[in-house]
N, C-alpha and C positions, 0 to 999 in steps of 0.2 A: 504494500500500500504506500502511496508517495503523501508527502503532506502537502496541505490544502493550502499552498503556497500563495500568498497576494498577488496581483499581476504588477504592481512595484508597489515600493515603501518608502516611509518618507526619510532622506537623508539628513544627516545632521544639521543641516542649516534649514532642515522643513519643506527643503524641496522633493519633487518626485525621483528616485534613486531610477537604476536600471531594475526591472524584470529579473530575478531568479532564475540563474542559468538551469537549463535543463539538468536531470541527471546523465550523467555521461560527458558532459562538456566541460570545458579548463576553465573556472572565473577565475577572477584576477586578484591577488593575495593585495587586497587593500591597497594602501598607503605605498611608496619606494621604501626599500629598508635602507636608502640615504637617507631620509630627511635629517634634518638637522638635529644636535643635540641629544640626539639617544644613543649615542655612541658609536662603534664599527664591528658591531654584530653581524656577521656574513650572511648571505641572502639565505644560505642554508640553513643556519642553526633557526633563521626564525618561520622558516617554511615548516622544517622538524616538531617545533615550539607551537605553532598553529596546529598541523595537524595531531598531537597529541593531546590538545586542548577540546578542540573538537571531536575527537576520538572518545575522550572522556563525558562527552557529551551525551554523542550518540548511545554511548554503551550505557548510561542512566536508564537514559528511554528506553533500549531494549530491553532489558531486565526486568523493570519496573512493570513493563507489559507481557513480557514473559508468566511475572506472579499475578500478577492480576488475572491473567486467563484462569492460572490453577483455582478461579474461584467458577467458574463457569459450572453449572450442572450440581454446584453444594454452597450457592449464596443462598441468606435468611429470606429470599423473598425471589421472584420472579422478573418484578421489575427493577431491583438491586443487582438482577444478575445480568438484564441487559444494561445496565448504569456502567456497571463492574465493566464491562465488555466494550462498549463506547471509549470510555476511559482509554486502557489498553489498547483500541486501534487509533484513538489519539496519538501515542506514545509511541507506536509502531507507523504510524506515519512521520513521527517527530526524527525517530532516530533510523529511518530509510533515508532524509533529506540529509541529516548530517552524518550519517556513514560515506552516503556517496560521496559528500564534500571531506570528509576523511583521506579518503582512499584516492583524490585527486591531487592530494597535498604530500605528495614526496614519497617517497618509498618505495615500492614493489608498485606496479598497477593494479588494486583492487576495485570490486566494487563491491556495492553495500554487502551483495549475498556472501560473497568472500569474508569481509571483515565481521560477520554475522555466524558465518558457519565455519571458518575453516580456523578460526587461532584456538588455541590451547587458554587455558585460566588464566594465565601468566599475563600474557596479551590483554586482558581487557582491563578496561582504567577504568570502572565507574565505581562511582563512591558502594562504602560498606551498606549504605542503609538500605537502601535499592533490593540490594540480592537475599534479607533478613525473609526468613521464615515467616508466611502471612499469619501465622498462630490463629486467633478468632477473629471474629469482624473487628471488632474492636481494635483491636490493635492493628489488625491493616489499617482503619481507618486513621489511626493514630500515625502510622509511616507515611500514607499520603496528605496530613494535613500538614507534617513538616517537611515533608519533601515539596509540594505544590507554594507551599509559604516559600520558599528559595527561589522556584523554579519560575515562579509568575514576575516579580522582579529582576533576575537573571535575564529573561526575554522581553521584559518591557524596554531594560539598554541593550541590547544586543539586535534590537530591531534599526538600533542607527550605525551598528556595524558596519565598516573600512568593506566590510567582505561583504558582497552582494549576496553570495549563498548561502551564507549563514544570518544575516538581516531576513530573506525573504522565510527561511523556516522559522525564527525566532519574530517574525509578524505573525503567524499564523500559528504558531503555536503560545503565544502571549494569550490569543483569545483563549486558547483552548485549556492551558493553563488557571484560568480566572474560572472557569467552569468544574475544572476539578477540585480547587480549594475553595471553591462556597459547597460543593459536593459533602466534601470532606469536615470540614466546619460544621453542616449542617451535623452528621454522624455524631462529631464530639460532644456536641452540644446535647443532642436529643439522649445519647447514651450515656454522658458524662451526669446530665440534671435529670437523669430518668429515675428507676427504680433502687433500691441498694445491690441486687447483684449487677444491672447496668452498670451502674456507677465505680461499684469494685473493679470489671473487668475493665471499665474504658484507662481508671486509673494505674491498671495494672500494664496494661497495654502501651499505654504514654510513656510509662518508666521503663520497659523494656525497649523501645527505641531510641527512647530520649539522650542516650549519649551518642548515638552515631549519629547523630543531626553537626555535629560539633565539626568533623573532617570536609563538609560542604563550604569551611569560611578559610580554609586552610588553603594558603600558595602554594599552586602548583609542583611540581614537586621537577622543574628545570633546576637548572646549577644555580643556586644563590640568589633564584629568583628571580636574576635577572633578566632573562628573558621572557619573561612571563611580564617585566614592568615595560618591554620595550614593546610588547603587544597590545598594553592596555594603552599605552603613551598614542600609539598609532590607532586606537579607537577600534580594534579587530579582537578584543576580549576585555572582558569584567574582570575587575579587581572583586575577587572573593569577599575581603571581608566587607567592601563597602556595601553587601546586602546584607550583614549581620543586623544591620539598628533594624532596617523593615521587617527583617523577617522575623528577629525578637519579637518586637509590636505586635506585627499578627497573631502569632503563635499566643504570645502571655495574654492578648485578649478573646480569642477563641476558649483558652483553658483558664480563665476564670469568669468564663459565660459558664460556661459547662460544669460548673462549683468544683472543679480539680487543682489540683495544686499543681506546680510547677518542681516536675523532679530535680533534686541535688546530686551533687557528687561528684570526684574530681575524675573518674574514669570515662578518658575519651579515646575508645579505638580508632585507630583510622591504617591505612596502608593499600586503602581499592586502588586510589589513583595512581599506586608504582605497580600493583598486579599481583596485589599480595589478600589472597579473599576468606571469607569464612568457609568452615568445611563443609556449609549446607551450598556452595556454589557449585561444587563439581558436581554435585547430583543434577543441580538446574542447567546446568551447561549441555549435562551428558543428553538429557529430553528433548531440548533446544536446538541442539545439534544431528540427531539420532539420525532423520534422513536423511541428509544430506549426506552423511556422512558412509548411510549403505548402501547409495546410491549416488556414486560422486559423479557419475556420466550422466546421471540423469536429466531431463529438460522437459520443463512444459508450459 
């Protein structure tokens, strides 16, 4: 599935940007990587630098949608489970747009299906919270209310993106994003201020993700950072923690709608984005991957 890509976006200065290259096509890595002032980082390392950023992107959204299917045929309700379902092909359109733009950015020649089906655990970079075990509703909901809290301000600046392909999924996924965390907000709320076992599970739920939300505000994981500040400098990626304050906000006012409290504690995993995952990933991977994988000639 492709994302619902805008026919253009507005660029920084408010004007109409170009159209979203097709998948398959070369856009143009933003900005020269002379401009002035951000020093003599070679065209390579920040070509590298982009698509690993992007890489990390895409592989959120796959995963993310990946679990979200596992709810298909065992969600609490009928209309939850085409909700559940929507979602996920949101996310699997999100991260079809930025794999292709992955796999155009330096490397081997992939495409989406390749960087999708063919790497090892090692390989993929998306954050730890993404690939967590859905446990009950509850607590999924509790993953995508601080996952969508990131993810809808992430795409609201990344819609005036240097990078035409990554601007034009991060337009269209900005809406789709706003749709999933009032989704998800709604859940916390009705289950958080609902009955005392509701309320046990949603709070039990929160505290069990609530420390991997922590690695989503964490620099990139290039040399020293560097290159990750020469990207944001050239307006072709987010500086992670500058959506810490919004995403704080959302999140502390959803969960003290919801009469929850807001978990403590100083343990914060993190390692997705060097490709270091939990051991409930290989199992996800192994599913994900399975036919492609028994069927590598195959085509249809």
């Amino acid at each position: 599935m492709t994302a619902d890509a805008a026919s253009g976006h507005p660029g920084m200065d408010g004007a109409r940007a170009p159209a979203t290259a097709a998948p398959g096509s070369e856009a143009p890595l933003g900005a020269p990587v002379t401009s002035p002032g951000l020093g003599d980082e070679p065209a390579g390392a920040l070509r590298d630098a982009a698509r690993a950023y992007v890489l990390g992107l895409g592989d959120d959204a796959l995963i993310l949608s990946h679990r979200l299917t596992e709810w298909v045929t065992r969600a609490p309700a009928l209309e939850e489970e085409l909700a559940l379902a929507n979602v996920a092909l949101d996310l699997l359109g999100q991260a079809r747009g930025l794999l292709e733009r992955a796999g155009q950015l330096g490397g081997p020649a992939s495409t989406a299906d390749d960087l999708a089906y063919l790497r090892d655990a090692r390989g993929f970079r998306n954050c730890l919270l993404v690939e967590l075990e859905n446990g009950d509703f509850a607590r999924t909901m509790a993953r995508q209310l601080l996952f969508s809290a990131w993810q809808l301000p992430l795409y609201e600046r990344l819609r005036h993106s240097n990078d035409s392909a990554l601007a034009g999924v991060a337009a269209a996924g900005a809406r789709e994003a706003a749709y999933h965390l009032d989704h998800a907000a709604l859940w916390v709320r009705r289950l958080g201020d609902g009955t005392d076992e509701s309320h046990r599970r949603m709070q039990e739920g929160l505290d069990a993700v609530w420390p991997y939300a922590a690695e989503l505000f964490l620099p990139e994981p290039f040399e020293g950072g560097l290159v990750l500040g020469a990207l944001v400098q050239r307006e072709l990626a987010v500086d992670p923690a500058a959506l810490e304050p919004v995403w704080s906000a959302t999140v502390h006012q959803v969960v003290t709608e919801a009469t929850l409290e807001v978990p403590t504690g100083d343990w914060r995993p993190a390692g997705g984005r060097q490709g270091l995952h939990t051991e409930a990933f290989g199992f996800l991977l192994a599913e994900l991957q399975s036919l492609r994988r028994t069927e590598p000639e195959a085509s249809w």
